[in-house]
N, C-alpha and C positions, 0 to 999 in steps of 0.2 A: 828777307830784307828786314833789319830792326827798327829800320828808320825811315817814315814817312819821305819819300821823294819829289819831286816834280813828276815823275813818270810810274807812279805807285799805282797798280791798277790799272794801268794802260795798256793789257795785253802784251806786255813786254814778255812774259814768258814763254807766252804761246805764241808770239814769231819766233822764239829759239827754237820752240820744235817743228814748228811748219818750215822752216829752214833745213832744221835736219830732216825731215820727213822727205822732203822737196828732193835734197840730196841720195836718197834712197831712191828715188821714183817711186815715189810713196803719197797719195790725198790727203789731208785733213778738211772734214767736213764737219761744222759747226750750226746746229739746228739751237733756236731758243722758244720757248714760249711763256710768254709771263703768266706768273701766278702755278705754272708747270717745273721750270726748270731745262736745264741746257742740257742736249745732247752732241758730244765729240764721238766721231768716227773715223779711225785709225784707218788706213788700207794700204799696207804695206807690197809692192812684188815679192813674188813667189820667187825662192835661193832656192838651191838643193836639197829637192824634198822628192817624197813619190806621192800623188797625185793624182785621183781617179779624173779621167780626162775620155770627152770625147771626139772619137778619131773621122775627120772630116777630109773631104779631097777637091781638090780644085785644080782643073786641067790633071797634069802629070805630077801635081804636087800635095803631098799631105800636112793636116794641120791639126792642133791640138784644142780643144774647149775646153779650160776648167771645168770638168760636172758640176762645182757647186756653184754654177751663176748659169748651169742651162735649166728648163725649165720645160722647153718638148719641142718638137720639131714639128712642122705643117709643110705640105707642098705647093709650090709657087708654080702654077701652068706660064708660058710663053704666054697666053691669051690674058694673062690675069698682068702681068708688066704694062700691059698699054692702057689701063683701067686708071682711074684717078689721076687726071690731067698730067701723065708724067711723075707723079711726087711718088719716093718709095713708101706704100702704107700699103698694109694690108690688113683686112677685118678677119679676124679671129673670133667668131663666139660676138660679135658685136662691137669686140675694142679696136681702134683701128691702131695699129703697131706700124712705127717704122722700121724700117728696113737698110740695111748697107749690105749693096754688092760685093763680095770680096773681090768679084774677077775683073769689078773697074778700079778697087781700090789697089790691086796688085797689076793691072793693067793685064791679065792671061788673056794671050789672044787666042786660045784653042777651044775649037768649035764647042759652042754650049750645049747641054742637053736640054730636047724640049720641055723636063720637068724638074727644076732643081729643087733642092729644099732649104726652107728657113729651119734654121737654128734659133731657135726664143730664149734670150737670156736677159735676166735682172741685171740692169746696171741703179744704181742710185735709186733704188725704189722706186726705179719704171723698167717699164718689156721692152727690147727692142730686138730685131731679129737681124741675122746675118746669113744671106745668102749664099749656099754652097753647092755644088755640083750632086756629090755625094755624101748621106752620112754613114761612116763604114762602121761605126757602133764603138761602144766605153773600151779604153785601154787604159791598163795602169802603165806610169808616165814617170820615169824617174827624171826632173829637171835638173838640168844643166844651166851655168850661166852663159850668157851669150860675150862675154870679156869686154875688156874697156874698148877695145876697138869698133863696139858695135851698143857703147852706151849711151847714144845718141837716138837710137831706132827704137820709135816708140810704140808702134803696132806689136813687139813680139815682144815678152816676158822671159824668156831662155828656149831651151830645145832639148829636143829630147833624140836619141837614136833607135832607131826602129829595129825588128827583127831582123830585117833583110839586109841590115847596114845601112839604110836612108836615113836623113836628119831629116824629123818635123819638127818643126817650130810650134811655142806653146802662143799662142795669141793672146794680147794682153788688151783687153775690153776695152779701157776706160782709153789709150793710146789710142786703137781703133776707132773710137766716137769720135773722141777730139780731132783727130787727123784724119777721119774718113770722109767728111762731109755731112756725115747721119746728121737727123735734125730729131734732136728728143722730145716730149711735147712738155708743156711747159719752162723748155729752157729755150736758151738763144741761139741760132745757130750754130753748129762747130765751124770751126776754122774750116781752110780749106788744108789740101795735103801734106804732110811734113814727116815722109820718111826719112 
């Protein structure tokens, strides 16, 4: 712009790309600190890539982690879900971590195992773990898109096809949080469901 405006400075630039970003299924996150400087952080969904991913199962169905947002898995007893007045949290090392069930968030009604595992993954520079049946260990993931007919569904980032010919879906974190219920700490509740 060469010319001072009424709207010069007003972040006008940066809703063009939070717009396009938006448009993507894509975050922009904006950190400031004075006397420090601003930090922007870009977070685009995953296109047609390969993908070191790990390979997770729930009931009769399998699911994909990006490895670079897992962080280690711990196991959840039956006895340990009735601890902490109902809320998902579980103490790790002393931190206490929430948690989202996948098999409430997918609604699986097939019989659970007495001992499932949390999956511990970074979202936004905090832990939150995700609840699975089984973890069947790292596969590399060539993704697929999920096409316009399914770019409404914000739990899954694309899909991948399996050795056996089965589709697993890659799971998309930040979808998940917001649409699962999880409650982060220091943030505000998520919404409620919106596959």
């Amino acid at each position: 712009m060469k010319q001072i405006t009424s709207v010069s400075g007003r972040g006008v630039g940066m809703d063009v790309v939070k717009r396009q970003i938006d448009a993507l299924r894509g975050t922009v996150a904006i950190t400031s600190q004075i006397g420090r400087g601003t930090t922007i952080a870009l977070t685009l969904p995953l296109t047609l890539a390969i993908i070191d991913g790990l390979l997770v199962e729930i009931g009769r169905d399998q699911f994909i982690v990006p490895m670079s947002v897992v962080m280690e898995n711990v196991e959840l007893h039956r006895s340990e879900r009735s601890r902490n007045n109902g809320r998902n949290v579980i103490a790790v090392r002393g931190e206490l971590i929430p948690y989202l069930r996948l098999r409430d968030v997918f609604e699986d009604r097939e019989r659970e195992p007495d001992v499932e595992k949390i999956v511990i993954v970074r979202h936004e520079d905090q832990r939150v773990g995700l609840v699975v049946d089984r973890v069947l260990g790292s596969h590399q993931t060539v993704i697929q898109s999920l096409g316009r007919f399914y770019k409404n569904i914000n739990a899954f980032s694309g899909a991948t096809i399996m050795g056996d010919g089965r589709v697993a879906l890659i799971l998309d974190l930040g979808g998940l949080i917001r649409h699962g219920g999880a409650v982060v700490p220091g943030a505000r509740a998520a919404s409620q469901k919106q596959f």
